[in-house]
Each structure stands twice: as structure tokens, then as C-alpha cells.
N, C-alpha and C positions, 0 to 999 in steps of 0.2 A: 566607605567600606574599609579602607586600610587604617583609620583608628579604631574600629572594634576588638576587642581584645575576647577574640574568639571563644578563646578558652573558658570563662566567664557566664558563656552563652548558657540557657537551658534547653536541651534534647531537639524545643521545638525552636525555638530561636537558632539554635545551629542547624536547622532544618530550610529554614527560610533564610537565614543567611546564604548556604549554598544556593541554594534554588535562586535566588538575585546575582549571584557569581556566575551563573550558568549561563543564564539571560544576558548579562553585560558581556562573558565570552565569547556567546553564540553571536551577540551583534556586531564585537568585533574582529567576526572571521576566525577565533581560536576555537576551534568544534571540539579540538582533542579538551580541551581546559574545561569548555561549556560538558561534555560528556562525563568528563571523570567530578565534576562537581556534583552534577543532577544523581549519577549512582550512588556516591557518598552521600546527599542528601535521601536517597531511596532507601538505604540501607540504614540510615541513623533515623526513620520513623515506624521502624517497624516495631511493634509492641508496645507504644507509646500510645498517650490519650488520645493524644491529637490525631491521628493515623489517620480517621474517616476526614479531616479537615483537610489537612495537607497532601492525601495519596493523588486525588485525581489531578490537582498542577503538575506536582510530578511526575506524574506518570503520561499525561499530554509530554508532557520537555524532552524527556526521554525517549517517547514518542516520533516527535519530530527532529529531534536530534540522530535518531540512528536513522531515519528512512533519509536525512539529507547526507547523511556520508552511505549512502548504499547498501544497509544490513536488512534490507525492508520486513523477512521474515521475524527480526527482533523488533522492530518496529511496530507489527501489528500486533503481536505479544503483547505488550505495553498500552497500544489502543483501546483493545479488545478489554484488558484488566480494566482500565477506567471508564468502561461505556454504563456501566449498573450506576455507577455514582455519579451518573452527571445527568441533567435535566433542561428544557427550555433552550433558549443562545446554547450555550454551552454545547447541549446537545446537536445542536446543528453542525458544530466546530469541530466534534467528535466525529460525526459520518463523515464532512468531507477528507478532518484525514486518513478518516479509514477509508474511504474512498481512493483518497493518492496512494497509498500503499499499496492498495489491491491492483491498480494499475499499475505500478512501478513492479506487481510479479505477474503481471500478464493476465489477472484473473476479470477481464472484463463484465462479464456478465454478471458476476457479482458485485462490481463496481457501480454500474448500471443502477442496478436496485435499490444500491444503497443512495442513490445522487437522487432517483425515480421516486424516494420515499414520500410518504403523506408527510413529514414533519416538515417538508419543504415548502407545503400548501399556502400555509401563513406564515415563511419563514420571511425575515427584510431582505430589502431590495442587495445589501451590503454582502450578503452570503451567495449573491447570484454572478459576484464574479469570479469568486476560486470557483463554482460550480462549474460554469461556462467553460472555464477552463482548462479544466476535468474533462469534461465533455471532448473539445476539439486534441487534448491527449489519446482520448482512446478512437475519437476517428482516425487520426495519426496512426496508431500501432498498427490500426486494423485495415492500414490500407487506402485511405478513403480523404485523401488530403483535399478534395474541393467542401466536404463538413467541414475539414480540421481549418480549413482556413475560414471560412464562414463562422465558428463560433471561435476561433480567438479574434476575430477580428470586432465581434461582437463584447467579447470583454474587455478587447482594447476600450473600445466604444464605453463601457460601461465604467470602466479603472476610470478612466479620461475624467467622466463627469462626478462620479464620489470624490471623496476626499478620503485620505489616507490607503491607497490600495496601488502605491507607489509600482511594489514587489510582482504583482499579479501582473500588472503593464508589463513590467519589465520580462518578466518569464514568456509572455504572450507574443509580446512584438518579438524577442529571440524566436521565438518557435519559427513564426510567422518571414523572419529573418532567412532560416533553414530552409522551407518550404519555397517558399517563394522564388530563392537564392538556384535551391538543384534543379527548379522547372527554368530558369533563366529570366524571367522577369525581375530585372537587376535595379530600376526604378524604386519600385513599388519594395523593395526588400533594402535598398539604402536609407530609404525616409521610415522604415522603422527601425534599422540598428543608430539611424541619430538619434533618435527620441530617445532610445533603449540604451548609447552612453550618457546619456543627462539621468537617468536614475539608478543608475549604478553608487550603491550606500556601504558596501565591504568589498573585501579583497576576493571573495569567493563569489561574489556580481564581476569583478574586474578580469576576472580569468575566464565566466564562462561567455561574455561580452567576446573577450579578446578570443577566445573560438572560434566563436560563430561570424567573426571579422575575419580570422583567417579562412573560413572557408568562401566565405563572400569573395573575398581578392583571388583567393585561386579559381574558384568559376568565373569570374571577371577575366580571367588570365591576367591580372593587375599584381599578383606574385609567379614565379615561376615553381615547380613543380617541388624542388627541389629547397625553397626558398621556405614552401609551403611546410613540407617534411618535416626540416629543422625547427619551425615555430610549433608544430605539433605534438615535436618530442619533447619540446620545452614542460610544453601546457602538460602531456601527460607527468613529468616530473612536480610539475607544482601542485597540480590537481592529488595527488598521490601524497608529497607532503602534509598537505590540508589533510588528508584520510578521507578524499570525495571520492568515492569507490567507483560510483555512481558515472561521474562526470570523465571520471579517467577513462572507464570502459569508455564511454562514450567518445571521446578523444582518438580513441583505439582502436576503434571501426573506421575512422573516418580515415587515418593511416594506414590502416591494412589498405583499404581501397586505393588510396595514392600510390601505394607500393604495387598493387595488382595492376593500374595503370600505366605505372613505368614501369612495369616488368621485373621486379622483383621479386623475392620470396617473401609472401606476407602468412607461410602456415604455422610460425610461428607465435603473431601477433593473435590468430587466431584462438591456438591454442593456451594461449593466456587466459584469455577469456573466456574460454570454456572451461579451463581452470579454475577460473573465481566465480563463475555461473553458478555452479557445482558448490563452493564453498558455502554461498552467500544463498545457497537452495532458492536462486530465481533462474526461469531457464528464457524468462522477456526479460534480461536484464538489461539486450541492447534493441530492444526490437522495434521502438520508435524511430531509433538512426538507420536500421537497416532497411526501415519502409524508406527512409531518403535515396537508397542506394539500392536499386533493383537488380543490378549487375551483378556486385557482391554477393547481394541475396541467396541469389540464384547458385553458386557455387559455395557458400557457406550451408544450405540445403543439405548440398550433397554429401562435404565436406566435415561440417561439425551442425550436424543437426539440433543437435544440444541448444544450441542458440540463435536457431532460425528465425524462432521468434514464431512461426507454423500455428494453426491452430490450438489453443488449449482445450482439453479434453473437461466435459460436465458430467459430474454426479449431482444425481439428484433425489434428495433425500422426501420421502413422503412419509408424512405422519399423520393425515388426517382423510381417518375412515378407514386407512390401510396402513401396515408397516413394512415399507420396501425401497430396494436402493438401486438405481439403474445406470449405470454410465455407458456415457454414449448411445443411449436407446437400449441397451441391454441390460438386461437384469444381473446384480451382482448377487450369487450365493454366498450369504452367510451361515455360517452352520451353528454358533452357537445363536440360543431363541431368541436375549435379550438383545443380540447386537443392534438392531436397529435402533434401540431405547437407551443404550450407551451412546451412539452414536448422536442421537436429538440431546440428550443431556451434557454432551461439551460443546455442540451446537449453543446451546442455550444457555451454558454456563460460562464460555469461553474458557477457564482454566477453573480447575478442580485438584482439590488433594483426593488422594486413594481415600480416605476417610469419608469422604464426601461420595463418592460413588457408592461405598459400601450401606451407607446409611440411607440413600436416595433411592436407588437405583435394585439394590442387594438385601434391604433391610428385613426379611425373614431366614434368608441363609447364613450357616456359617460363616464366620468370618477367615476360614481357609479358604472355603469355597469359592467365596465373593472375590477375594485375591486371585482366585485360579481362573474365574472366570471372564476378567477383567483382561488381565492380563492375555489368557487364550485371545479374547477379541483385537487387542493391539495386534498380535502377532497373525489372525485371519485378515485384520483390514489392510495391512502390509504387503501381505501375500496375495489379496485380491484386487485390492485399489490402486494399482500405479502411481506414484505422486503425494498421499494421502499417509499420514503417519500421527501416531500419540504419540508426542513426545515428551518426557517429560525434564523439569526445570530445575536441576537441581539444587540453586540459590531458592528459589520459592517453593522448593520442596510442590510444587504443583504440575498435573499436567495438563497438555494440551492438544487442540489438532493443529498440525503444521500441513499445509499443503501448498505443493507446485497447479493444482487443478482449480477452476470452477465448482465450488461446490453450491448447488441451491436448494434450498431448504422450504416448503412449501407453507411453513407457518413463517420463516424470514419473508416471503413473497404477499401476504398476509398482510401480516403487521406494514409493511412497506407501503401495500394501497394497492397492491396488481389483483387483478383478476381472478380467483381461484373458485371453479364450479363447483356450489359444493362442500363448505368447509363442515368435514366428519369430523366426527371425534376426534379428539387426541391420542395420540397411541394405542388405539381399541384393546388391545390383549394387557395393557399394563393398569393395575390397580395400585399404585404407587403415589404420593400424597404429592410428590413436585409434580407429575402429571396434568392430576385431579386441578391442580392450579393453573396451570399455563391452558389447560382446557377453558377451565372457566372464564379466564382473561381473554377468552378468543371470542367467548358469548357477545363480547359489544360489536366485534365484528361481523357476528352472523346475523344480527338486527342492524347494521348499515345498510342503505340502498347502496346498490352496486353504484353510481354516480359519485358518493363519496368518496369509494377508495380508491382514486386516480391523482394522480400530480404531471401535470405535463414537461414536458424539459427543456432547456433553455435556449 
């Protein structure tokens, strides 16, 4: 790599050069280097031939690079732009990490569906250990540590016998480290943090290792309190250098509670974090740590709600036979007519220019109008939907839906393999040609036997 004479390159060669820079960063622990390579390569394929070749790597890289330093809503961004262009494998490798994202903002139920889908049916055996453990994440958030220990223990079981799923182990036995570690089964939680220092491969395994150690010795009482404190300010300092958002927060729960255990003032620490919750538009940004620690919980509740980590609220968007939007079992009034049909179109589209709305969605109205009307609906679903926002991107001139919520969509349920009685029309009141299409593509589904659209889980 260091004799290429960059400069030399062509548009697309300096495209895949970065993108190799980004990959060698990322594995060795340089996130900031690996980040600002994959953007320079995002940004130097744009308009170029090659564009449909080279978008969907990088946009997977970029991908997994901001959901592993903590930015998960620019993470799914990125996701979401490469799911139309990818197919087969691939495709598989795309929902789960659209899957880890949706979990990293608390939005389980949408997670679910996406792990739950039909493409899983005949997917290999290889994709069934990040799945798993996806799976025992979101029993974890939600409360439910005898799952969460049950299916990471099962992808332990699984990493164990594949080859090359070093990483998966590694995330799995930490979990299972944590879990194990706060109920006091101190055994069974030391024979997985040994296993879990033998596959420690970067600096950013070396740190979150060395956490989940320090919290092991202070439930051990094998560090003193105090002992514990000082190694945790460390870790949040490095974890912070790196730009693991992520991990810091996480680091940061576990101190506020040590500080709430000796009796100090931890409303501080709190308030950080609800700080960066707030920035980084996740409000589960710690909520897997704070299912370890019921105490905290419980006054963080009361405290800084923000980040309780509390139930996440469902919208649920219907589009077949009827046009209508209900959160939390209530019906949301929208007052302009098309909004439901805006609403399925960035569903469907993930990100859109205004041009594309106008021509899809608007394509007999002025082109004032269709601006007016567009816009109107940003500013109704804002104002009715808590959580739920178009936003849009100003580097890609596109926009999108950003959401803190659950949002489920009854053709995403569909297409997934769930059970839906009944699949009516598509947007009954809309005569509009992208419609007319996604209706028709639902036809193979309403000639399936209900038997076929199920995938069981792992």
C-alpha cells in the first residue's frame, strides 16, 4: 500500500484503494483513520461509472464503522442506502447489521422481524451465529437474562465449532461474562472471560476485555472499590480516544453505580449521558448495562428518564386494504390525505431526494404544491409522532426517516414471512405507478400457503 503513488490512481482505483485503507485501519484499532478513509472513498465515487459497483462495500464499511463507535442513527443511514443493491449472502449480512443497529437504538421489534425474516429460511448455518447473538442482545435489553444467557451460550456453542467466527465468541462469552459475573455465579463467568482473553485480535477487544475483567474482580471483591473506580476512569479515557461512544457510555454506567454504592455524587455522570443520548438520537444507548444493574435502574427512571432504557413506543404503519397509522394502539391523525402514502414511500425507499417524492408520490400536482405538501407532512409527523422525524442529509442532498421508536410497517411484516390476515391492496386510495408496483410484488405472497411465510428463531 505505501508504494502506490496514489496520485496516479483512477477515480475508481482511488476508490478501492481507500476502501483497503479503511479495512487495514479498522483492524488495526485505528476507527478514526478506518472512518475518515471509507468517507473519502464515499465521496470520491460519486458520479462516477463505477458508483453501482463500488457503493454497496462502502456503504456496508461505513456502516459498520459508525454503529461500532456509537453513531448508530448514521449507521442505519448507510445500511438502509445499501439494502436495494445487495442480493443473496450478501443480503443476509445486510439485515443482520441492520438488525445490530436497530438494537444498539432500542428499536427491538423491528429487530426481531428483520432476524425473524423468510431470507433466513435457507440462509447457512455461518449467519446463525451473529443471529443468535442478536438474539440473546435483545433478551438482555429487555430484561430477560435466563434467554440472553441461553442463546449466547448457544452461539458460544456454535462460534466454538465453525471456523473463522473468532469475534462472535468473543462478544458472546463478554456478554455472558457480565451476566453471569452481576448474578454472582463467579465460576461459570471466569471460564468465559479466559477463553474471551485468547481471542482478543485489536486494541479495541483489549479494552473491552479489560472492562468486563474489572468488573468481574470488583463483584469478586478481588479489587477494592476504589481500586475498581480508578481502572474505570482509565478505560472510560481510552475507550473515548478510540471514539467508542458506545463503550464509553457503557464504562459510565458501571461508574455512576460504583459511585452510588460508595455514596458519592454520580448525577453528574449521569448527566453526561443523557447528554450524548440526546446527541447521538439513541435514548437505549445504555440500556443493555442498565438491565445488569436494577438498583441504578431504578433511580435513573426517576432521575434521567431519557435513558432508562423504559419501554420503546410502536407505530404501526398499515397499508394493505386500509391507509392508517396507530401508535401505541391509538390512531394518529394526519390531516394532510397523502400522508400515509409519504409515509410507505420512505418506508420503502429508505432515503429519497424531493425530486423523487414529487415525481412518485406528487406526479399530477404542481410542483409548488407537491413542495408544500411534502413538507406540511414533515412538519405534521413531528408534531404528532414523538420520536419519528424526516430528516434530511445534506451531503446527499436526500431525505429520510430518523427514528428514536419502533416503527412497523405491515408490508416490512409481509415480505419478512409473519403472518398477516388478509393481505389487501396496496395503498387502496393511491393510483400512483410506484404503488401499482410494490402491490404487484406482493401478489406472490398472496398465492403462498401461510406455512411458507414463517422462519423460526434461533
Amino acid at each position: 500500500m505505501q508504494q502506490v503513488d496514489f496520485q496516479t490512481l483512477s477515480a475508481y482505483d482511488k476508490a478501492l484503494y481507500l476502501r483497503v485503507l479503511s479495512l487495514q485501519a479498522e483492524n488495526s484499532g485505528n476507527l478514526r483513520e478506518a472512518l475518515r478513509a471509507a468517507e473519502d472513498a464515499w465521496n470520491r465515487i460519486q458520479g462516477i461509472a463505477e458508483y453501482k459497483v463500488l457503493a454497496p462495500s462502502i456503504l456496508v464499511q461505513l456502516a459498520i464503522l459508525y454503529a461500532r463507535i456509537g453513531r448508530s442513527q448514521r449507521a442505519l443511514w448507510f445500511v438502509e442506502r445499501s439494502m436495494p443493491t445487495t442480493e443473496g449472502t450478501e443480503r443476509h449480512k445486510i439485515r443482520l447489521r441492520r438488525a445490530a443497529v436497530l438494537i444498539a437504538l432500542g428499536r427491538f421489534q423491528e429487530a426481531i422481524l428483520e432476524l425473524e425474516s423468510r431470507d433466513f429460511i435457507d440462509a447457512p448455518e455461518t449467519h446463525n451465529v451473529e443471529r443468535t447473538c442478536l438474539f440473546g442482545q435483545i433478551a438482555l435489553a429487555q430484561g430477560n437474562p435466563r434467554e440472553a444467557i441461553r442463546k449466547y451460550n448457544q452461539a458460544v456453542e456454535m462460534a466454538s465449532r465453525l471456523n473463522g467466527f473468532g469475534y462472535e465468541e468473543f462478544l458472546s462469552r463478554l456478554a455472558l461474562v457480565s451476566i453471569l459475573g452481576s448474578r454472582g455465579e463467579f465460576a461459570a463467568a471466569t471460564e468465559h472471560i479466559t477463553r474471551a482473553q485468547e481471542l482478543i485480535s485489536d486494541k479495541a477487544d483489549r479494552l473491552s476485555f479489560r472492562f468486563r475483567e474489572v468488573l468481574l474482580m470488583l463483584w469478586q471483591g478481588r479489587y477494592t472499590q476504589a481500586h475498581a473506580a480508578e481502572e474505570l476512569q482509565g478505560l472510560i479515557h481510552a475507550f473515548g480516544e478510540m471514539g467508542l461512544l458506545q463503550e464509553q457510555a457503557a464504562v459510565t454506567v458501571h461508574l455512576a453505580d460504583l459511585y452510588r454504592v460508595t455514596g458519592r455524587d454520580f448525577s453528574g455522570l449521569l448527566d453526561e449521558l443523557q447528554t450524548l443520548s440526546i446527541t447521538l438520537q439513541n435514548p437505549s444507548l445504555v440500556a443493555r448495562e442498565l438491565a445488569l444493574l436494577p438498583a441504578l435502574k431504578a433511580v435513573v427512571e426517576k432521575t434521567h428518564p431519557r435513558i432508562a432504557g423504559t419501554r420503546t413506543s410502536t407505530l404501526e404503519v398499515h397499508t394493505l386494504g386500509e391507509e392508517s397509522v396507530v401508535l401505541d394502539g391509538k390512531p394518529v391523525h394526519i390531516p394532510l390525505k397523502r400522508g400515509v402514502e409519504v409515509l410507505a414511500y420512505l418506508l420503502e425507499r429508505k432515503a429519497v431526494t424531493l425530486q423523487d417524492v414529487i415525481d412518485d408520490v406528487f406526479p399530477n400536482e404542481k410542483v409548488s404544491s407537491a413542495k408544500s405538501y411534502f413538507h406540511q407532512f414533515r412538519h405534521q409527523l413531528r408534531e404528532h409522532v414523538d420520536g419519528l422525524a424526516i430528516e434530511y442529509e445534506s451531503e446527499a442532498k436526500m431525505y429520510r426517516l430518523s427514528s428514536e421508536i419502533n416503527v412497523i410497517w405491515d408490508v416490512a411484516e409481509v415480505r419478512a414471512g409473519r403472518e398477516v390476515p388478509g393481505i389487501g391492496r396496496f395503498l387502496p386510495g393511491s393510483r400512483n405507478e410506484w404503488a401499482r408496483r410494490v402491490d404487484e410484488e406482493l401478489d406472490a405472497y398472496r398465492k403462498e400457503p401461510s406455512a411458507a411465510r414463517s422462519v423460526t428463531t434461533a
